[in-house]
C-alpha positions in Angstrom: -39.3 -98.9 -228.4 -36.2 -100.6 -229.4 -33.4 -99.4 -230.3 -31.2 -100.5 -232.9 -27.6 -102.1 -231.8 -25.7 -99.1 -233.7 -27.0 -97.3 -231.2 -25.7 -99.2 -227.9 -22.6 -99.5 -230.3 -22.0 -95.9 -230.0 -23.0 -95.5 -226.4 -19.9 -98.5 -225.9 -17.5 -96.4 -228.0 -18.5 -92.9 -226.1 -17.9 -94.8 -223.0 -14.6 -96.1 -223.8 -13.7 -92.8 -224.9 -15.2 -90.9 -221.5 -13.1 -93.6 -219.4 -9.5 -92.5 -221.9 -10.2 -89.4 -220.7 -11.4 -89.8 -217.5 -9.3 -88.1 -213.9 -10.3 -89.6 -210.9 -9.9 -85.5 -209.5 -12.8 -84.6 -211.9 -15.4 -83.3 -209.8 -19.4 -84.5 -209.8 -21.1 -81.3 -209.5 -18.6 -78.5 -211.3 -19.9 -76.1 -214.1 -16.6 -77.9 -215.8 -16.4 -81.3 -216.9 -17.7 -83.5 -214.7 -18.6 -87.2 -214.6 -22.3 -86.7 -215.0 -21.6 -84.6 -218.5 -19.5 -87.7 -219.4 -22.1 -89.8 -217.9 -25.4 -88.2 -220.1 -23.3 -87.4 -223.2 -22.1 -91.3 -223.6 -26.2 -91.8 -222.7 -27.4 -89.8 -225.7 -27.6 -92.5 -228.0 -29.8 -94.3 -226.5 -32.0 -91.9 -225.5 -35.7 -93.7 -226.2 -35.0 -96.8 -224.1 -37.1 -96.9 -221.0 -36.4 -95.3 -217.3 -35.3 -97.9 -215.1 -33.5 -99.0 -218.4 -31.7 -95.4 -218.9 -30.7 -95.8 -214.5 -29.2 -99.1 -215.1 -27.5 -98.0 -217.7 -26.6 -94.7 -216.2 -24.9 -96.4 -213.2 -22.4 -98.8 -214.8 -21.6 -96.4 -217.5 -20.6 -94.3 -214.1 -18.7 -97.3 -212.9 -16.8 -97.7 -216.5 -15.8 -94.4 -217.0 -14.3 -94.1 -213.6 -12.8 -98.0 -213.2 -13.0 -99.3 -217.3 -10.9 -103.2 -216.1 -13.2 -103.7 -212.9 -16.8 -102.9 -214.5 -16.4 -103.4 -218.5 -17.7 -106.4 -218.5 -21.1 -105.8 -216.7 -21.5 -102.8 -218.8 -20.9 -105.4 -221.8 -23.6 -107.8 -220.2 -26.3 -104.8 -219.5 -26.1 -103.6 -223.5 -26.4 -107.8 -224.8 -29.7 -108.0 -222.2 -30.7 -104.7 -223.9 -29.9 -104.2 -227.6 -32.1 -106.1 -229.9 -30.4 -109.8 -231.1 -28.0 -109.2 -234.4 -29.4 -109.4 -237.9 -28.4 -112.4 -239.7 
């Protein structure tokens, strides 16, 4: 299935806004918010890629949100290897 670039164009933008709000004291496992809320809810829009996809993903989006300048730009390379080549 592949999934249009709006999509991975909203999982950036939820990502950059999980890592604005983002507190290094958040816990991992809390009934609160937590990084694995932030982590699934910036996920969402993507939703129909596949598996080990969705883990790659799910691991530097983690990274991101807790350290945005060190891991931006591997988050940036994952979504170009993933998202479909722009219209022209």
């Amino acid at each position: 299935m592949t999934i249009p670039q709006e999509q991975f164009d909203d999982l950036l933008s939820r990502t950059a806004l999980a890592a604005l709000f983002y507190y290094p004291e958040v816990a991992v496992n809390d009934d609160g918010p937590n990084l694995g809320n932030d982590i699934a809810y910036c996920l969402e829009p993507v939703a129909g890629i596949g598996d080990e996809d969705t883990e790659r993903l799910r691991v530097v989006v983690g990274r991101v949100i807790a350290n945005p300048t060190a891991h931006r730009s591997e988050l940036l390379a994952l979504v170009i290897e993933l998202a479909p080549p722009p219209a022209e």
